[in-house]
C-alpha positions as CSV (number, residue, x, y, z in Angstrom):
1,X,66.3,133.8,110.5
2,X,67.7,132.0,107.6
3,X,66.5,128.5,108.7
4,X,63.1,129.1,110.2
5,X,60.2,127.9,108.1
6,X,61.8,125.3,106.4
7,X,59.8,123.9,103.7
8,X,61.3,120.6,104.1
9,X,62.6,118.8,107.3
10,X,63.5,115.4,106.8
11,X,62.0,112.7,109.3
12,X,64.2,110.5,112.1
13,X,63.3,107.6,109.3
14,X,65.2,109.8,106.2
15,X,67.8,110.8,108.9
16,X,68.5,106.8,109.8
17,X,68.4,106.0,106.5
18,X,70.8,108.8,105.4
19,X,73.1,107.6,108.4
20,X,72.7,103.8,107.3
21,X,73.7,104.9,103.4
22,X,76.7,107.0,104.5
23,X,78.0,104.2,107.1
24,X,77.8,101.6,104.5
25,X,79.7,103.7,101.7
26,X,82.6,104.5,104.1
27,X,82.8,100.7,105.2
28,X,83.1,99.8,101.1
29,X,85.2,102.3,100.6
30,X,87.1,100.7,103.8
31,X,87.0,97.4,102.3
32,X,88.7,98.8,98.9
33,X,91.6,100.5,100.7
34,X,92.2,97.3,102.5
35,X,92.5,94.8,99.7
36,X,95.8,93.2,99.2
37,X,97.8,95.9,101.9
38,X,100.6,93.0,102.1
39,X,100.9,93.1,98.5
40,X,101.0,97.4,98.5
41,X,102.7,98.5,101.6
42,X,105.6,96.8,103.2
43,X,105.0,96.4,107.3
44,X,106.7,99.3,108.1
45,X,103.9,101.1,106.2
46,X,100.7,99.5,108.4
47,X,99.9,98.2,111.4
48,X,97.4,96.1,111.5
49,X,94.4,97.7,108.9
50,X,95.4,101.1,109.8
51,X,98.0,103.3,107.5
52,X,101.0,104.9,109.4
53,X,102.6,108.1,107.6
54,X,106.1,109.0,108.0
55,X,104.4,112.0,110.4
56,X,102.6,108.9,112.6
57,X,105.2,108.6,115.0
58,X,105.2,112.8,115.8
59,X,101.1,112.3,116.8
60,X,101.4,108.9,119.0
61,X,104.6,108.9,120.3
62,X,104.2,111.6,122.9
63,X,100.7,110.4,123.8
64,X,102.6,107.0,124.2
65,X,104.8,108.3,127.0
66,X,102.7,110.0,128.2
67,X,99.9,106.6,129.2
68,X,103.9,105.1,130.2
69,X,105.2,108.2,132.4
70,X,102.8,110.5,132.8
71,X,104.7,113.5,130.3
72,X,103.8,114.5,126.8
73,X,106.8,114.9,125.2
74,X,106.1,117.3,122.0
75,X,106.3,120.8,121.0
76,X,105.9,120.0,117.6
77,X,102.6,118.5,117.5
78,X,99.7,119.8,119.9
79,X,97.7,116.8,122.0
80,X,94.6,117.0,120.3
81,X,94.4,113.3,119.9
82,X,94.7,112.6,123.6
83,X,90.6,112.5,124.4
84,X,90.3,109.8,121.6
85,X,93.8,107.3,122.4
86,X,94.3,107.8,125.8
87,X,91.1,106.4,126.9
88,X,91.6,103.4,124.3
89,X,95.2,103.0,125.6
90,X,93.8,102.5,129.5
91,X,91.7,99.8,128.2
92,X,94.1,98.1,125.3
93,X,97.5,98.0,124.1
94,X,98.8,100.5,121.8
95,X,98.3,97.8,118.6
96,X,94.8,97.0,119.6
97,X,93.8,101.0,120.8
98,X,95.5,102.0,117.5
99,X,92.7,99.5,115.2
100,X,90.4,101.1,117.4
101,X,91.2,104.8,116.3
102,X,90.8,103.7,112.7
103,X,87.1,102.3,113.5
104,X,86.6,105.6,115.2
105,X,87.7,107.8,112.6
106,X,85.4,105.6,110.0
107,X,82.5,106.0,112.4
108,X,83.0,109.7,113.2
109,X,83.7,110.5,109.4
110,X,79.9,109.0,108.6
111,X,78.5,110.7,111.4
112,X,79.7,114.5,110.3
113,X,78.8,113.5,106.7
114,X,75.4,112.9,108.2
115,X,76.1,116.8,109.8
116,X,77.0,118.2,106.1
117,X,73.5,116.7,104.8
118,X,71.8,118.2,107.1
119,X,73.5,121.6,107.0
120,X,73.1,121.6,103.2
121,X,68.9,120.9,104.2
122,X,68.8,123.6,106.7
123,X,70.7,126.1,103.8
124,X,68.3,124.9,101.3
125,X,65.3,122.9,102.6
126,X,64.5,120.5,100.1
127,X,64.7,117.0,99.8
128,X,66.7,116.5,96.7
129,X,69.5,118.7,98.2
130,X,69.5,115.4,101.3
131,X,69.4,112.9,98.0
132,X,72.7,114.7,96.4
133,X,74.7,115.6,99.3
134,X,74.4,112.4,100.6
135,X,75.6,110.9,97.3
136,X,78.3,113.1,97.1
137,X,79.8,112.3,99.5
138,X,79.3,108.2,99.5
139,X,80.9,108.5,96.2
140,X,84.1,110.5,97.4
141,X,86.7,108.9,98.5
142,X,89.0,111.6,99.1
143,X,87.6,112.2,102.6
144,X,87.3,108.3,103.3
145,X,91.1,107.3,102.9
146,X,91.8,109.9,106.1
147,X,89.7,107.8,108.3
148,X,92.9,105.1,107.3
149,X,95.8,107.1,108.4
150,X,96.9,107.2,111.9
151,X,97.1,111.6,111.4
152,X,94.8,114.0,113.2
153,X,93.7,114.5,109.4
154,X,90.4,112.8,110.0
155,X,89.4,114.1,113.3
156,X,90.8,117.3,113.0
157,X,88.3,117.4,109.4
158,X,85.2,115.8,111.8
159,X,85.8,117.7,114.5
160,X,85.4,121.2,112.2
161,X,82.7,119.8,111.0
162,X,80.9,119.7,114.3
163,X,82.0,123.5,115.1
164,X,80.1,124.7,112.3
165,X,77.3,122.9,112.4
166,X,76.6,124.5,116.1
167,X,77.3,127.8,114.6
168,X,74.6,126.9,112.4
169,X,72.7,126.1,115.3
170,X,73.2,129.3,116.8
171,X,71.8,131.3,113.9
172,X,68.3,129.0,114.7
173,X,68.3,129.3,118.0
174,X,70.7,132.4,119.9
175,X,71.4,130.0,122.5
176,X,75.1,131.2,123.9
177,X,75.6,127.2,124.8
178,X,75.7,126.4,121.3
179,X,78.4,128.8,120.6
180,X,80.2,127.1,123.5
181,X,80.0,124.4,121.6
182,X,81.1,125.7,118.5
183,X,84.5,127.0,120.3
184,X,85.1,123.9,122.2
185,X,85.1,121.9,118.7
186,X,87.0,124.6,116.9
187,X,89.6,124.5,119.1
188,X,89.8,120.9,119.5
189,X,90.5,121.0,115.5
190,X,92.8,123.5,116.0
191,X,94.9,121.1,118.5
192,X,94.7,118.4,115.6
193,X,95.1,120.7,112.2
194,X,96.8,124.0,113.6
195,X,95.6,125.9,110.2
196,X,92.1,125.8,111.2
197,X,93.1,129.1,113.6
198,X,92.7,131.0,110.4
199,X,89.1,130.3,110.8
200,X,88.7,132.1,114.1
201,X,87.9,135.8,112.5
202,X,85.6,134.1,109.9
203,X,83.6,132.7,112.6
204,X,83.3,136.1,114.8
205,X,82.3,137.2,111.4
206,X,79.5,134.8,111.1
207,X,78.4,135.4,114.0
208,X,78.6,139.5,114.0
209,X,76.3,139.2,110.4
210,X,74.2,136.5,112.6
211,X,73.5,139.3,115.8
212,X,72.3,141.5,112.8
213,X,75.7,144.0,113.2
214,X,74.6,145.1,116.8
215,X,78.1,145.4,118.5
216,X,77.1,145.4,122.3
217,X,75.5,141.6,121.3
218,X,78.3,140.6,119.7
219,X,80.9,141.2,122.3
220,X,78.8,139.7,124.1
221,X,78.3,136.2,122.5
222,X,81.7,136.5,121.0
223,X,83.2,136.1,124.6
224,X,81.0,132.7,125.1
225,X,82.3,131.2,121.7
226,X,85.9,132.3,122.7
227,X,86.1,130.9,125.9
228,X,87.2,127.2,125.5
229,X,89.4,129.0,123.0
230,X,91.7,131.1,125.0
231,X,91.1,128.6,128.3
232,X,92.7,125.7,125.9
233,X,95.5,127.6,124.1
234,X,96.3,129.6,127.5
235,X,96.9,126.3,129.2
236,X,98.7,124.8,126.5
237,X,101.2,127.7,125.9
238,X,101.5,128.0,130.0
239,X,102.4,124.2,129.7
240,X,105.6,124.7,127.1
241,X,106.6,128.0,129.1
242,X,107.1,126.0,132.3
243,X,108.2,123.0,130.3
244,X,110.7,124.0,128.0
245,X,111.2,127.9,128.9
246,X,109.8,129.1,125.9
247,X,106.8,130.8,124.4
248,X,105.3,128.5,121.6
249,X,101.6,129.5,121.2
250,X,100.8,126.2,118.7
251,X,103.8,124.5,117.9
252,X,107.5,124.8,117.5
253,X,108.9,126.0,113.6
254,X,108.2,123.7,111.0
255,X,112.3,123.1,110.4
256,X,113.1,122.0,114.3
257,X,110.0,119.6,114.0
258,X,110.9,118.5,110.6
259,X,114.3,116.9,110.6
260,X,114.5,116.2,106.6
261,X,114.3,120.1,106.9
262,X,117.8,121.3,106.9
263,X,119.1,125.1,106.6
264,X,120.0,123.9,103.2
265,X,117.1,122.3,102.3
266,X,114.7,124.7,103.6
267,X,116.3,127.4,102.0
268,X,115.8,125.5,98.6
269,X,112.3,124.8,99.5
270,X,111.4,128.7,100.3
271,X,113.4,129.3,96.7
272,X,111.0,127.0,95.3
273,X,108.1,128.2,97.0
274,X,108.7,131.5,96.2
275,X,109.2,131.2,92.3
276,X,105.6,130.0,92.1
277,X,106.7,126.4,92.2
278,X,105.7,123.0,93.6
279,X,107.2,122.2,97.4
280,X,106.3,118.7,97.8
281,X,109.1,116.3,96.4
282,X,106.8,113.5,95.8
283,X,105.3,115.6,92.9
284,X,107.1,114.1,89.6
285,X,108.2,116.5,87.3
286,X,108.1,119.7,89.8
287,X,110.9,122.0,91.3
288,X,110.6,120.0,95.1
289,X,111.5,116.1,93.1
290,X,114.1,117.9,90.4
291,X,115.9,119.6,93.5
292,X,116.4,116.2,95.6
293,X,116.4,113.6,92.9
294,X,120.1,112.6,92.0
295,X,120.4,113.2,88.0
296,X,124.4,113.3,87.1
297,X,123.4,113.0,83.4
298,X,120.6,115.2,83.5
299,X,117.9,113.2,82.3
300,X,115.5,115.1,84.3
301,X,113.5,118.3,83.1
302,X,114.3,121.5,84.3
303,X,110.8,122.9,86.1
304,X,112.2,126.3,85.4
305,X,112.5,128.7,81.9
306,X,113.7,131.4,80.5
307,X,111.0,133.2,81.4
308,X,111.6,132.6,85.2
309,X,115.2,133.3,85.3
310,X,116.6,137.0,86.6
311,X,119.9,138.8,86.6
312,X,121.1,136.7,89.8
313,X,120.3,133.0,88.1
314,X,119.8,131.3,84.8
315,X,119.5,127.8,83.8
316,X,123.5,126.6,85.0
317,X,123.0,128.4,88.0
318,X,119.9,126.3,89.0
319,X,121.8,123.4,87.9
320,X,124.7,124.1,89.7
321,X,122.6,124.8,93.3
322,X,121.3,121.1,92.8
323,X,124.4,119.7,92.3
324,X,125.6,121.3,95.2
325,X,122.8,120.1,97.1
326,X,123.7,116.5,96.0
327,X,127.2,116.8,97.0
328,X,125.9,118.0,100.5
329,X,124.3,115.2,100.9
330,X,127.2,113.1,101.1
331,X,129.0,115.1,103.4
332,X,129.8,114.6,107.1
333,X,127.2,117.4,108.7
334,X,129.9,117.7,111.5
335,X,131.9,118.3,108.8
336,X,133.5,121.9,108.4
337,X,133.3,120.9,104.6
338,X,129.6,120.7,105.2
339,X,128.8,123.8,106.7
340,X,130.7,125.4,103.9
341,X,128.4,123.8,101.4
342,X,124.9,124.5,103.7
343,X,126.2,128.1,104.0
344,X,127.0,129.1,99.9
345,X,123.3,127.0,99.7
346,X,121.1,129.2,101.9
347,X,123.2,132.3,100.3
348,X,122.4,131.6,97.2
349,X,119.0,130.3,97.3
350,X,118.6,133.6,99.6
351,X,119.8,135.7,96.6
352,X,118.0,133.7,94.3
353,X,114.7,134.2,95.6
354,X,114.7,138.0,96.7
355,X,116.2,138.7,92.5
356,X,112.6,137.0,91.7
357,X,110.5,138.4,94.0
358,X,112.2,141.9,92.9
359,X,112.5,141.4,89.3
360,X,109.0,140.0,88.9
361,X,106.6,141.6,91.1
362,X,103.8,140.7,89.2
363,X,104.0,137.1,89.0
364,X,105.4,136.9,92.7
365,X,101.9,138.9,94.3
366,X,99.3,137.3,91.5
367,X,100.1,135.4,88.8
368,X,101.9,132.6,91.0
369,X,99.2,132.9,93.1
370,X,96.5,131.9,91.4
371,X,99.1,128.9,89.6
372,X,99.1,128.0,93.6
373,X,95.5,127.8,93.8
374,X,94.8,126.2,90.6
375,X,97.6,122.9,91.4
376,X,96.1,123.1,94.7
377,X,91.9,122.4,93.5
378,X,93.2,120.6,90.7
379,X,96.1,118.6,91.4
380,X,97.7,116.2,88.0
381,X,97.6,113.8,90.3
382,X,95.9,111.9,93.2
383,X,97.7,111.1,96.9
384,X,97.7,109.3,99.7
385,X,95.3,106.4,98.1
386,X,97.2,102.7,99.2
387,X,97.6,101.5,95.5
388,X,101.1,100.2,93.4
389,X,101.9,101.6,91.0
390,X,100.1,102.6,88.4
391,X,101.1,99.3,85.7
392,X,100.7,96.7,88.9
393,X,97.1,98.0,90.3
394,X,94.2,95.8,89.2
395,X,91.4,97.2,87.0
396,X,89.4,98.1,90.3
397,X,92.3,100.2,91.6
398,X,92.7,102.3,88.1
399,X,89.0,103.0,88.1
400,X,89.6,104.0,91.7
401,X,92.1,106.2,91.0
402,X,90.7,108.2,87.9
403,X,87.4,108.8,89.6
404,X,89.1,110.0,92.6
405,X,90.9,112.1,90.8
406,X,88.2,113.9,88.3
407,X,85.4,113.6,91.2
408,X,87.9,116.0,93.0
409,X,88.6,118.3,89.9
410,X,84.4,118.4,89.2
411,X,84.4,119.0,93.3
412,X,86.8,121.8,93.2
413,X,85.1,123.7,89.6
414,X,81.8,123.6,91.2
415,X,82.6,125.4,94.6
416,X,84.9,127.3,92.9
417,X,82.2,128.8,90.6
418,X,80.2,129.2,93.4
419,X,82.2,131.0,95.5
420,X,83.1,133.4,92.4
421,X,79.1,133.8,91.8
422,X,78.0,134.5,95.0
423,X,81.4,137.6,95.0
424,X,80.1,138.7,91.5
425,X,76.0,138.7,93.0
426,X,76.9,140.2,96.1
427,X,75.1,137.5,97.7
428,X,77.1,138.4,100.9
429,X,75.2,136.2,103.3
430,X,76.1,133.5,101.4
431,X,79.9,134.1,100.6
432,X,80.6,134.5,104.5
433,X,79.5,130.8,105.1
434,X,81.7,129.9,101.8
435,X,84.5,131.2,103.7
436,X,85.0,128.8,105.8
437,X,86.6,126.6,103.3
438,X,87.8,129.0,101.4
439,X,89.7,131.1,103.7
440,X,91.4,128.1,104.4
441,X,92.2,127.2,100.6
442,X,92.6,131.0,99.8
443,X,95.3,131.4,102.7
444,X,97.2,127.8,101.9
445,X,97.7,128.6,98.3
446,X,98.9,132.5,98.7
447,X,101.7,130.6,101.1
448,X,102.2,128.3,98.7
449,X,101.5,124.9,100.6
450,X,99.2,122.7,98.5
451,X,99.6,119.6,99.7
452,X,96.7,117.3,99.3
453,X,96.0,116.6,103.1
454,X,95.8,120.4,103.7
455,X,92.7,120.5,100.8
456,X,90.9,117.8,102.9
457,X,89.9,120.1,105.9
458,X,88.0,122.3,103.3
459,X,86.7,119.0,100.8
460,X,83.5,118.3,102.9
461,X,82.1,122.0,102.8
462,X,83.0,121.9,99.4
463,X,80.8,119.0,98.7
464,X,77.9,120.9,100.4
465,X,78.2,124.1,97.9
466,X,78.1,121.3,95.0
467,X,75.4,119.5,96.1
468,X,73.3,123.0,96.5
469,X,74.5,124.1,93.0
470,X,73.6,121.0,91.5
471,X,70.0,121.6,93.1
472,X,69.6,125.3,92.3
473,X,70.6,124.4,87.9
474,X,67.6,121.1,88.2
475,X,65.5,123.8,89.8
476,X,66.4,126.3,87.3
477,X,65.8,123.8,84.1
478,X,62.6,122.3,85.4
479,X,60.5,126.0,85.7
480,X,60.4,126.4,81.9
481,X,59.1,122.7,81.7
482,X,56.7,123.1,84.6
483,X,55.6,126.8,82.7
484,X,55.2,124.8,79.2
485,X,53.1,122.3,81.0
486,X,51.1,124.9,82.9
């Protein structure tokens, strides 16, 4: 197999070490997220040292009641945090459990980063492929700030982590445990980031090209690695259809969970989505933030021109949906005003949005596309880091910020031109393990969502095909120097 003969197997004394470096860099970068939080956040934003999102409340709360009664009460987020707080919670309250997930997180984070070195040796044996990956990722802080947030972010990207590195197992050793393994932690990140399913096929891939294409042997083996899979999402869809008399495989629609998701709004934010635009309102300058910010003398930019428009909407037709968006806002929503309003709003943005996908097939299937993917691996900005703004962060903060930000951009070239030269050499055995980051980024930017926190799950895997690039050019400029020589 691949792995077997390794030239270079690094000692328990380099593995230690490599632990010791990556424990130390998460705890600074720890230390630099926490500075001055009563100065950044207001209380509503932290508890304690640990960041709580506006989605905090849709991960915890149900695990809350059910340590107090015994009943999880959500459809709209699966329990895949439960092994980690509900064991905290029968030993602490929910302030001191909750300090304790953030430890956690920081402490499983460095342990899978110690996972990805080791994967990246196994791919590659060579020592100087342990020395980069394990820079790499000390110096990248775009995995780090997860461990902060009280999400299933940071576990959900650990826990995918693991899975993979027991497939990797697997293809050294054809033990069927390991692919247990490998299922059990796949579906646990599937319970905490449901877009990790995606990843099921890839894997039976994987392992098909790993049993050598004999079919009998892969049924076989792909019943061991799918076992804790189907046990886990039987149960939990068995569990809402006795529950709540309904069949939800993962989790309820993303507007019943969502509340800020109205008809209306939703109907914008599938307009926007489907004219190749930005979703996320946060995003200055975009479709989502000229949609919902309030602008009665139009000082904002319009995101869209003349080339985007069709027969059904031009410029004043855009601007006339936003302002009837505004005015909805200020309306009773028991109002039959109201429904009025949402109604000539989902019409329209209906209309709107099948005109473009009709009148400009091109841009809809491709072109848009690939604008998706590119905002997606190299956003203008940075999110989720716990600074001010950008005139009130010290000079620590901005360097911060501006390395996060082109490390990710260097990051997302590099595996990028990776992936596209191993599709161009044909180097298939190569391109199927580089699929399991990038069916995920591949899949999120044909639909469109490109939120930051969505790239994460992929980041780490990225950093590996960096780190062996970065190897492979050295090792490519040092043979005419070591011919010279010789």
């Amino acid at each position: 197999m691949m792995f077997k003969g390794a030239l270079y197997k690094p000692t328990s004394k380099a593995i230690l070490r490599t632990f010791i470096c990556l424990l130390l860099a998460k705890a600074m970068w720890f230390g630099i997220f926490s500075l001055n939080l009563d100065n950044v956040f207001d209380q509503t934003c932290t508890i304690g040292f640990a960041f709580s999102a506006k989605d905090t409340p849709m991960y915890f709360s149900p695990l809350e009641a059910l340590y107090e009664s015994g009943h999880y009460t959500s459809i709209c987020r699966m329990p895949g945090l439960l092994p980690i707080y509900l064991p905290l919670r029968l030993l602490f309250d929910s302030h001191l459990s909750i300090q304790f997930i953030v430890v956690l997180q920081i402490i499983a984070d460095a342990i899978t980063s110690l996972l990805l070195c080791l994967l990246a040796v196994r791919f590659f044996p060579s020592r100087r492929v342990l020395v980069i990956t394990t820079t790499m990722l000390c110096l990248s802080s775009f995995i780090a700030i997860r461990s902060m947030y009280l999400l299933s972010d940071s576990f959900g990207i650990s826990s995918l982590i693991v899975s993979s590195f027991f497939l990797v197992q697997f293809a050294d050793t054809k033990r069927k445990s390991t692919l247990i393994w490998s299922g059990l932690f796949l579906i646990w990140s599937i319970f905490l980031r449901q877009v990790v399913i995606l990843l099921i096929p890839v894997y039976l891939i994987i392992l098909l090209s790993l049993l050598q294409y004999h079919w009998r042997r892969f049924l076989v083996h792909a019943v061991w690695f799918s076992l804790p899979i189907v046990i886990a999402l039987s149960a939990w869809t068995a569990r809402n259809q006795l529950v709540y008399h309904r069949t939800i495989f993962l989790v309820a629609p993303v507007e019943e969970c969502m509340t800020q998701l109205t008809p209306a709004y939703s109907s914008i934010r599938k307009f926007i989505i489907a004219t190749g635009k930005d979703f996320q309102p946060w995003t200055v300058g975009d479709a989502a933030y000229w949609f919902v910010q309030p602008d009665q003398q139009q000082k904002l930019i319009m995101p869209y021109n003349e080339s985007d428009f069709t027969s059904a909407f031009n410029a004043d037709s855009l601007i006339s949906l936003k302002n009837e968006y505004q005015a909805l806002l200020q309306l009773n929503p028991e109002s039959a005003e109201y429904h009025r309003a949402e109604n000539s709003i989902i019409n329209k943005s209906q209309r709107y949005s099948n005109s473009y996908k009709s009148e400009h097939k091109f841009r809809f299937l491709v072109t848009d596309k690939i604008g998706f993917l590119v905002k997606f691996l190299f956003p203008r900005k940075i999110d989720d880091l716990p600074f001010p703004a950008f005139n009130s962060m010290s000079i620590l903060q901005k360097i911060v910020k501006g390395w996060s930000l082109l490390f990710l951009w260097v990051i997302s070239a590099m595996s990028l031109s990776g992936f596209i030269y191993c599709l161009f050499t044909r180097k298939f055995q190569q391109l199927l393990w580089l699929l399991i980051p990038f069916s995920l980024i591949f899949a999120q930017s044909f639909l469109g969502f490109i939120e930051q926190r969505f790239l994460a799950t992929s980041y780490p895997f990225m950093v590996v095909t960096c780190a062996i690039l970065i190897h492979l050019l050295l090792r490519k400029l040092q043979k005419p120097t070591s011919v010279q020589q010789h």
